[in-house]
Wavefront OBJ file of the C-alpha trace (Angstrom):
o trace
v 0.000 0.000 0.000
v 1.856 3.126 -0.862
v 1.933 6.462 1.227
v -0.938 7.897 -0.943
v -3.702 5.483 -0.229
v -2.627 5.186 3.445
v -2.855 8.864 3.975
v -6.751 8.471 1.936
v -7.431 5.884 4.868
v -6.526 8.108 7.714
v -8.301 11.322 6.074
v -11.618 8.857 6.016
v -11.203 7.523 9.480
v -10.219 11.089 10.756
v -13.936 12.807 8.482
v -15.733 9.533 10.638
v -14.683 11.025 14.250
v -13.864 14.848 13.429
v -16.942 15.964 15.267
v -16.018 14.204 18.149
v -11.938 15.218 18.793
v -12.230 18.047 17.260
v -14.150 20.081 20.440
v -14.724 18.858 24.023
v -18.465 17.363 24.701
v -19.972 15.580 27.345
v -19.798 11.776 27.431
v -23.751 10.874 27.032
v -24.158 13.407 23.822
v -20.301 11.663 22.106
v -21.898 7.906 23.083
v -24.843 9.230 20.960
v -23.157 10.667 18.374
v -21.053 7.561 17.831
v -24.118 5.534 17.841
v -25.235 8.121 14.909
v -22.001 7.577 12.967
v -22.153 3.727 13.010
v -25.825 3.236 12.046
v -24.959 5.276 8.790
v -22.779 4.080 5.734
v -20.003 6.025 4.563
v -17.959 6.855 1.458
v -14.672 4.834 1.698
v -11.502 5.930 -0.235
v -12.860 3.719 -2.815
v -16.173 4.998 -3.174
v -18.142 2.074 -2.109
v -20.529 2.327 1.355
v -20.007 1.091 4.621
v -21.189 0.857 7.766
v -17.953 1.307 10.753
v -19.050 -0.895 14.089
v -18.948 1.404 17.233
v -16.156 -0.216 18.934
v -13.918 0.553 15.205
v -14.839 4.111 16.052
v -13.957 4.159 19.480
v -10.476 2.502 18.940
v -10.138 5.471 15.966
v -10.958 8.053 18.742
v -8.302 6.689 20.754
v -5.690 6.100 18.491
v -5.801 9.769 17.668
v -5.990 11.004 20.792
v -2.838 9.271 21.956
v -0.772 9.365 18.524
v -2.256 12.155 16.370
v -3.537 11.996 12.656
v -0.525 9.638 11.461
v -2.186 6.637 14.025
v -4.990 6.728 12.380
v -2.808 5.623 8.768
v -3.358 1.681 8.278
v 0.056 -0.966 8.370
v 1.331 -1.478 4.462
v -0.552 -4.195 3.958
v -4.291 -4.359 1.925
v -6.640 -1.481 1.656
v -8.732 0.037 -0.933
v -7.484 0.461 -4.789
v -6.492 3.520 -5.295
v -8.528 6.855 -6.813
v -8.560 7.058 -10.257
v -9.540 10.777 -10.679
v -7.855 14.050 -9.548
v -9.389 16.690 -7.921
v -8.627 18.923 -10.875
v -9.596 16.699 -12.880
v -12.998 15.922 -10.835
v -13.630 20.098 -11.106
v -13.172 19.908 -15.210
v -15.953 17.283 -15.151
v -18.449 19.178 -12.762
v -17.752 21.992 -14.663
v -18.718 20.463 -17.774
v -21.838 18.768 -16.216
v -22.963 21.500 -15.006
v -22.884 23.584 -17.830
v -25.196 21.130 -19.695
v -27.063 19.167 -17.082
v -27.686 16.685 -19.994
v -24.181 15.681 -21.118
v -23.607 12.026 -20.420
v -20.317 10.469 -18.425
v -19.331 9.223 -21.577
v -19.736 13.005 -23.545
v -18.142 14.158 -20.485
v -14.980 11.700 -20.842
v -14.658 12.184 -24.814
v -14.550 15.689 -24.098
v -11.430 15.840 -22.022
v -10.007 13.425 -24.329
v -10.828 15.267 -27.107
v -8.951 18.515 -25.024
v -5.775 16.322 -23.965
v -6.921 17.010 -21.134
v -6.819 13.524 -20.326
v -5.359 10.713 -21.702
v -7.617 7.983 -23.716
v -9.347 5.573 -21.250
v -7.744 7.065 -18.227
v -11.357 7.082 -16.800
v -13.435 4.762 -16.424
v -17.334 6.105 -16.836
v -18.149 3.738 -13.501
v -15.632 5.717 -11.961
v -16.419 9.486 -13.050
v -20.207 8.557 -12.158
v -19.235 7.551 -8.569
v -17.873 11.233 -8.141
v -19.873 12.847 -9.549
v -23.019 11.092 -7.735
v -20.516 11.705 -4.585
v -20.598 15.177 -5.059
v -24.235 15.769 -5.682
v -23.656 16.577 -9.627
v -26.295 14.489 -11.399
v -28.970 15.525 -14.795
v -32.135 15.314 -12.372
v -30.769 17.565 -9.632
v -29.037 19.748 -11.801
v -32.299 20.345 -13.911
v -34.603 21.173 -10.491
v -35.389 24.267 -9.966
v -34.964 26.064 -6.990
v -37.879 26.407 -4.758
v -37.770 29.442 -2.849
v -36.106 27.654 0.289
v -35.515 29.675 3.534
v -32.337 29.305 5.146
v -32.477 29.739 8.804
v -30.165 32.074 9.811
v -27.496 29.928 12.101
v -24.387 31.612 14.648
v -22.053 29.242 16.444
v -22.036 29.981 20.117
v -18.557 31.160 20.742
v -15.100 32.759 18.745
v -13.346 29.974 17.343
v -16.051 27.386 16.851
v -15.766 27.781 12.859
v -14.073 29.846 10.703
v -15.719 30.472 6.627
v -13.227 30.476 4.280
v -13.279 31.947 0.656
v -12.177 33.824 -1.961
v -12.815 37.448 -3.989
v -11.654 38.871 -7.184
v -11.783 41.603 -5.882
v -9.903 44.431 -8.054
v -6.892 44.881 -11.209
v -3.391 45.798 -9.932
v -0.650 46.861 -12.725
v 0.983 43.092 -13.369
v 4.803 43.321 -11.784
v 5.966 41.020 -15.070
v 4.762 43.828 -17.350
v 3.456 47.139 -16.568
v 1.388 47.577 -19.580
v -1.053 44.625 -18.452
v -3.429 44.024 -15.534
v -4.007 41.151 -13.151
v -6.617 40.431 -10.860
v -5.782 40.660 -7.431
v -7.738 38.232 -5.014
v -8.707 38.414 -1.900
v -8.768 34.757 0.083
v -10.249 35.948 3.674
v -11.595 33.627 6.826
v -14.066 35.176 9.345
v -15.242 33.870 12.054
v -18.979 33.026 12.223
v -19.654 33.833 15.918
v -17.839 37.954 15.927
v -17.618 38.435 12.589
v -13.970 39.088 12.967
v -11.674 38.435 9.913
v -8.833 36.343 11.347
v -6.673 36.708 8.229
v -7.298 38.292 4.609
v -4.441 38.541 2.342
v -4.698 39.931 -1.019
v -2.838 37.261 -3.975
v -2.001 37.230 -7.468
v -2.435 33.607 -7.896
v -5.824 31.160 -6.582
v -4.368 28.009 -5.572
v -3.445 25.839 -2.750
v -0.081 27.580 -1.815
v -2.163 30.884 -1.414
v -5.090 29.255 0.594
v -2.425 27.576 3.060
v -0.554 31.091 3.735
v -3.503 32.461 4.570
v -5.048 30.092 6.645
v -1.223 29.642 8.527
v -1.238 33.328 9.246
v -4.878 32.731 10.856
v -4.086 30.234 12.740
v -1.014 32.024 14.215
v -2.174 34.730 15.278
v -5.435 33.717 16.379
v -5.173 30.113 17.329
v -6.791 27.088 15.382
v -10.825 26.775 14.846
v -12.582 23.607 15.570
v -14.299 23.694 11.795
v -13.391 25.532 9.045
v -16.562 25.643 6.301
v -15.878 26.833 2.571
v -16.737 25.382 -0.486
v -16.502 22.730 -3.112
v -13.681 24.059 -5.328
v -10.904 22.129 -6.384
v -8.415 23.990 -3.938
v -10.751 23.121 -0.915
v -11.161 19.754 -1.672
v -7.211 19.261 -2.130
v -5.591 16.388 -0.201
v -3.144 18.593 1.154
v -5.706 20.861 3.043
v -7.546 17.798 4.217
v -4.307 16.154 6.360
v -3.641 19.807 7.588
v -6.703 20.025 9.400
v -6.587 16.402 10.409
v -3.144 16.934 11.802
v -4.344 19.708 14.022
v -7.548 18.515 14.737
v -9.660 20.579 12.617
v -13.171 19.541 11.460
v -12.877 20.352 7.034
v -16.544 20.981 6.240
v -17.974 21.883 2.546
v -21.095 23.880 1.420
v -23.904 21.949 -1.047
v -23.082 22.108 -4.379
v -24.859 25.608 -6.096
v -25.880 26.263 -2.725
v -23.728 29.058 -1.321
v -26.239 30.092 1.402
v -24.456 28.830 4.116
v -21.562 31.104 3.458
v -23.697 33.653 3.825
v -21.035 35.444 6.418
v -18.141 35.575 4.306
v -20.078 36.656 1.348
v -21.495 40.248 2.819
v -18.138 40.879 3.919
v -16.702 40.396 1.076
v -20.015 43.024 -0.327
v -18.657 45.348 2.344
v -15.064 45.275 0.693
v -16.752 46.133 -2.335
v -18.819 48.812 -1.554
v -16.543 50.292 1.117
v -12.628 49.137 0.288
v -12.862 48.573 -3.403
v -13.499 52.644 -4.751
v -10.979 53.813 -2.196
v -8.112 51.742 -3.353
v -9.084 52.143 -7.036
v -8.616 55.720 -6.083
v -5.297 55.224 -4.824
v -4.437 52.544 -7.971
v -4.887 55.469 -10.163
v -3.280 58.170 -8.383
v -0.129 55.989 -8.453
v 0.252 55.150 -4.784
v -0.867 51.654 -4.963
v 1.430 49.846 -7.295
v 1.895 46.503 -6.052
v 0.447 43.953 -4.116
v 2.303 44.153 -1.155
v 1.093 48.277 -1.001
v -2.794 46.603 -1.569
v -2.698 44.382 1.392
v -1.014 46.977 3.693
v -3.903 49.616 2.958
v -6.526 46.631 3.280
v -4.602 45.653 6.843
v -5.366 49.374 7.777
v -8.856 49.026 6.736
v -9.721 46.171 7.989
v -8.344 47.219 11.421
v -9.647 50.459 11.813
v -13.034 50.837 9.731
v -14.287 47.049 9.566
v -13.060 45.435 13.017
v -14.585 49.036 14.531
v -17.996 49.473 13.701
v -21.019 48.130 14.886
v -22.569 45.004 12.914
v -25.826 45.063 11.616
v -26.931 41.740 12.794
v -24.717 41.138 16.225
v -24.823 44.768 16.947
v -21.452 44.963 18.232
v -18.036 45.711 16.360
v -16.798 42.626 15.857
v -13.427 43.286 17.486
v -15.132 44.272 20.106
v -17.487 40.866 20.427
v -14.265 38.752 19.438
v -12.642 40.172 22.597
v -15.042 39.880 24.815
v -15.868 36.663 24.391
v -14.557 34.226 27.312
v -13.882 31.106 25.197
v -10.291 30.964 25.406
v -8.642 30.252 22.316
v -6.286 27.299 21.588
v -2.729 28.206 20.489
v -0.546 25.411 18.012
v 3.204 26.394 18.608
v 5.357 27.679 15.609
v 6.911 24.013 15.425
v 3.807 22.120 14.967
v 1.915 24.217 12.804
v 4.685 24.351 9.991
v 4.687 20.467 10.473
v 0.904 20.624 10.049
v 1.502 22.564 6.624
v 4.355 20.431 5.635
v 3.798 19.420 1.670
v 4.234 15.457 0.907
v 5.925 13.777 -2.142
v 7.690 10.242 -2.601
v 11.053 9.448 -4.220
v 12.988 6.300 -5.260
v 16.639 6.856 -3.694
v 18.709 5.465 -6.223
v 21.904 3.269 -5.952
v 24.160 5.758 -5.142
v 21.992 6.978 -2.120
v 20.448 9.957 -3.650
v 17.255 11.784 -4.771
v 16.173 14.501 -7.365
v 13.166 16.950 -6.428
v 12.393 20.138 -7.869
v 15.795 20.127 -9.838
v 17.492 19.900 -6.834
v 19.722 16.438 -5.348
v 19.553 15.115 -2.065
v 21.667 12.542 0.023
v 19.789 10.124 2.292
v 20.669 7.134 4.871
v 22.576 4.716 2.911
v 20.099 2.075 4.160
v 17.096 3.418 2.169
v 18.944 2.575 -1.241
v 16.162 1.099 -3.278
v 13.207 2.257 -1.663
v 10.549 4.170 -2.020
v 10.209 6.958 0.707
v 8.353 9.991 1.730
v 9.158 13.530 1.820
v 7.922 16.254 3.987
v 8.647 19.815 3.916
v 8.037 23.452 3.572
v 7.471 24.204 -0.117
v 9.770 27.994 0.780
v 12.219 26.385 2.247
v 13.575 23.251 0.136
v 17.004 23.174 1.713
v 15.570 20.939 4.263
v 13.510 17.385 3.512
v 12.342 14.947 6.244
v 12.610 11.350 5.286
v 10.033 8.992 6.098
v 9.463 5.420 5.765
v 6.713 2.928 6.908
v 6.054 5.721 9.302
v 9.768 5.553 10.392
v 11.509 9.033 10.485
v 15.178 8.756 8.882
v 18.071 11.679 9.417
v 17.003 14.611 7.097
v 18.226 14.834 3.385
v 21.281 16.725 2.647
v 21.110 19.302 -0.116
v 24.106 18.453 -2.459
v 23.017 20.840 -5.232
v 20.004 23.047 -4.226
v 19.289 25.066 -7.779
v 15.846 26.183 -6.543
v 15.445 26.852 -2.818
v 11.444 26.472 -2.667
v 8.526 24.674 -4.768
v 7.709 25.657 -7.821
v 3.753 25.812 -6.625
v 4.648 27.831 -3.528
v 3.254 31.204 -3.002
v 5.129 33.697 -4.928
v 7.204 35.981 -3.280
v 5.552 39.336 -4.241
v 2.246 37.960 -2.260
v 3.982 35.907 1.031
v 4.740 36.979 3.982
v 3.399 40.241 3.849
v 4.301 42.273 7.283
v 0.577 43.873 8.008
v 2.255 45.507 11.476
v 4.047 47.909 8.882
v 0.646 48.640 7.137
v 0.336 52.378 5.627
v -1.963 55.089 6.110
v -4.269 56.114 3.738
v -3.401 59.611 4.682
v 0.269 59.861 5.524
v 1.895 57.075 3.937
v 5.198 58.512 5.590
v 4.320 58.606 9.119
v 6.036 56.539 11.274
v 4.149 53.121 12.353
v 3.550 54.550 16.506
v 2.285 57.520 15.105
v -0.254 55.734 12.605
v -1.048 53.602 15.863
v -1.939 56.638 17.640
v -4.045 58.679 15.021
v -5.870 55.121 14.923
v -6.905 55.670 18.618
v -7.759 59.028 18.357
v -10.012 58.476 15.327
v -8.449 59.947 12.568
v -8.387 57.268 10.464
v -12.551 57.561 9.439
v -14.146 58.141 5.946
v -17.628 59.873 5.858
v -18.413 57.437 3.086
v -17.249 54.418 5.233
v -18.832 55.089 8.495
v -22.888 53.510 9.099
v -23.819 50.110 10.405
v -23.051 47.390 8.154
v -26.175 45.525 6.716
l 1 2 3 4 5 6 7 8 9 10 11 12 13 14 15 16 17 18 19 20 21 22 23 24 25 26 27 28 29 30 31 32 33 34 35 36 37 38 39 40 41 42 43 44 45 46 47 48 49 50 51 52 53 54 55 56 57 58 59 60 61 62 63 64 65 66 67 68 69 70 71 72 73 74 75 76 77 78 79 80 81 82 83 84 85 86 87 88 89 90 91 92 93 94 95 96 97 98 99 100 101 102 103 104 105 106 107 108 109 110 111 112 113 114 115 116 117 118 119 120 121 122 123 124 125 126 127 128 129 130 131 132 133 134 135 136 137 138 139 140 141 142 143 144 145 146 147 148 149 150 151 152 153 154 155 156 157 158 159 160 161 162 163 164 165 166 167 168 169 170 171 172 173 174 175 176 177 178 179 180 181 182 183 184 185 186 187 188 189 190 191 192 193 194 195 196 197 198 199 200 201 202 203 204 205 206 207 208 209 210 211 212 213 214 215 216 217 218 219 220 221 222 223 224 225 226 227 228 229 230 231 232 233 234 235 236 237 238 239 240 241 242 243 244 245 246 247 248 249 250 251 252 253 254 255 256 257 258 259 260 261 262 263 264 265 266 267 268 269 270 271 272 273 274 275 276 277 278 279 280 281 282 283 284 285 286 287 288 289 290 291 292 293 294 295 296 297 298 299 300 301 302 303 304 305 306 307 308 309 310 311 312 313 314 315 316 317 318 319 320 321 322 323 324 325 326 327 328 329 330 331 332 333 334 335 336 337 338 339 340 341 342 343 344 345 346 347 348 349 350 351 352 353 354 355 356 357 358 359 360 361 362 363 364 365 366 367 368 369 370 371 372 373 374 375 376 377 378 379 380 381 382 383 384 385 386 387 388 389 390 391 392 393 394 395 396 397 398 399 400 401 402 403 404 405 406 407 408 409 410 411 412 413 414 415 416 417 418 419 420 421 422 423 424 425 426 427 428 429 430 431 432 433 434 435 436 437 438 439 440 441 442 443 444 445 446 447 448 449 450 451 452 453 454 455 456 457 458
């Protein structure tokens, strides 16, 4: 069983008992919830059903609790065959369903064939219709209309209890490859559904997993980790990557219905309120030359956010959500530095070859001498490829050495010009030279307020 499928296994055992590690609750209401989760069947890796007996749950539960997410990762022996269909390429074939409800698996198929997008009988139609049913994506549901339903407005109890996660395109920057071109500058944000509060939001160039990661890292650094994170069903949230992060730190990964974005509901007015409230005053500043790049967008949106968002009353909690995120007394749970990177790490496997060594990323590595041969796992930080933990069977092994490190992080890493922003060192709109105590203090005093920005939020 390679690393892959064992790391599929643990990410279903983990989904089966998230709601139960992932937050403390009393012992009657988890007996009953376990009762809940064995009388229904499941998804497995493979995409068949099945039921999980209680006592299997409850030796899950444990195993987790003593040893983490990697316990819950099955011996090399057995287990399911293997998934035959990428997320990406999963999202080409929604996307194609959904555009014309009536297109067939097998339309579907010849299509992406037809597009190299995939090679010729690389899916099987069994297969793609498994997903697909998986994911809710079928002609009949796809061809109902909507009916008008009411969703019932829903706020978790305290900070913390779930973050919603998404992402804006939110504006056009000048592009820093070529000055006489645009890009779209995005804006992936996560706010948190009890205050409101935006734990991170971090304007990017790109909309992949790198980006998503950053941000969510930054959120849970400076705020401390959420016990769900909701967002939706696009190919970045559904990534495998994302997935073992918030197993490893013991984070519930939950995804809205298919064409049903209500439940987002929080994320989407505030990202309304950047439009009607953010957007026309950095457009001002985009063509008046002061905002140029996208590390000058994200330090007037830190300044914003701060002191015109985070400040004024809500319209539906009725309290700024600083304000109600402060006051709140559930305490928050920190990670340390050390095991959140870990958490993040990225995952790929290697065969070390006779003379002891690995390529990755155009770069060559020397491992143990005893792992000549075999096929092992590597962990790391995708901006930092001078170091590579070695794994095997769950064994850790004396970190590669870089013999000849060409490229020094992943080529699907966050680009430099939107990581690792410093948002402490954010700008006024007003005095772009002031020093940062003085900003601070004009902030107190209230001189950082727009007529057109100030109201309740609706």
């Amino acid at each position: 069983m390679d690393e892959k499928l064992r790391n599929d296994i643990a990410l279903f055992r983990f989904g089966l008992i998230a709601e139960i590690v992932t937050r403390e609750i009393p012992k009657g209401e988890q007996a009953q919830r376990l009762r809940n989760i064995a009388a229904n069947e499941h998804l497995n890796p493979y995409g068949e059903k099945q039921k999980v007996g209680l006592r299997t749950l409850e030796r899950y539960i444990q195993l987790y609790r003593n040893s983490g997410f990697e316990a819950l990762k099955p011996l090399k022996r057995g287990g399911y065959a293997p998934r035959a269909i990428t997320n990406d390429l999963l999202e080409k074939a929604i996307q194609l369903k959904t555009e014309r409800p009536e297109r067939s698996v097998q339309q579907i198929i010849r299509i992406m064939e037809l597009a190299e997008i995939v090679d010729p009988g690389a899916i099987s139609e069994s297969t793609l219709s498994k997903q697909l049913r998986k994911v809710g994506i079928t002609r009949k549901k796809l061809q109902q209309k909507p009916v008008g339903k009411q969703f019932r407005r829903f706020e978790f109890p305290y900070r913390n209890a779930c973050w919603q996660g998404d992402v804006q395109h939110t504006l056009y920057l000048p592009d820093p490859k070529d000055s006489n071109k645009k890009r779209v500058a995005k804006l992936f944000a996560f706010i948190d559904d009890y205050s409101r509060f935006i734990v991170h939001g971090q304007f990017y160039f790109d909309e992949k997993g790198a980006q998503l990661e950053d941000c969510l890292f930054k959120a849970i650094l400076s705020n401390g980790k959420p016990e769900q994170i909701y967002v939706d069903n696009g190919a970045i949230y559904r990534a495998k990557a994302l997935e073992t992060t918030c197993a490893k730190l013991g984070i519930k990964l939950t995804h809205s219905t298919p064409r049903r974005p209500q439940g987002r509901g929080k994320i989407e007015r505030f990202f309304q309120f950047v439009d009607s409230s953010f957007k026309p005053e950095a457009y001002d500043l985009i063509e008046s030359g002061r905002i140029q790049s996208i590390e000058q967008l994200n330090r007037y949106f830190h300044i914003w956010k701060e002191s015109i968002y985070h400040e004024r009353k809500h319209g539906e909690t009725k309290q700024p959500p600083r304000q109600r995120w402060e006051e709140c007394e559930q305490p928050s749970v920190s990670i340390s530095i050390y095991d959140l990177k870990n958490a993040f790490y990225w995952e790929d496997e290697r065969k070390v070859d006779k003379t002891g060594c690995i390529s990755f990323q155009g770069n060559k590595y020397e491992v143990d001498s005893q792992l000549v041969g075999e096929s092992i796992t590597i962990r790391f930080d995708p901006n930092d490829l001078e170091k590579l933990e070695v794994w095997l069977d769950g064994k850790q092994f004396e970190n590669a050495i870089p013999l000849n490190l060409s490229r020094p992080k992943h080529e699907k890493a966050a680009s430099e010009e939107s990581i690792h922003t410093n948002e402490e060192s954010g700008l006024n709109f007003l005095e772009l030279s002031a020093p940062s105590h003085e900003i601070k203090q004009k902030e107190k005093r209230g001189i950082l307020s727009y007529q057109s920005l100030m109201g309740e939020e609706k």
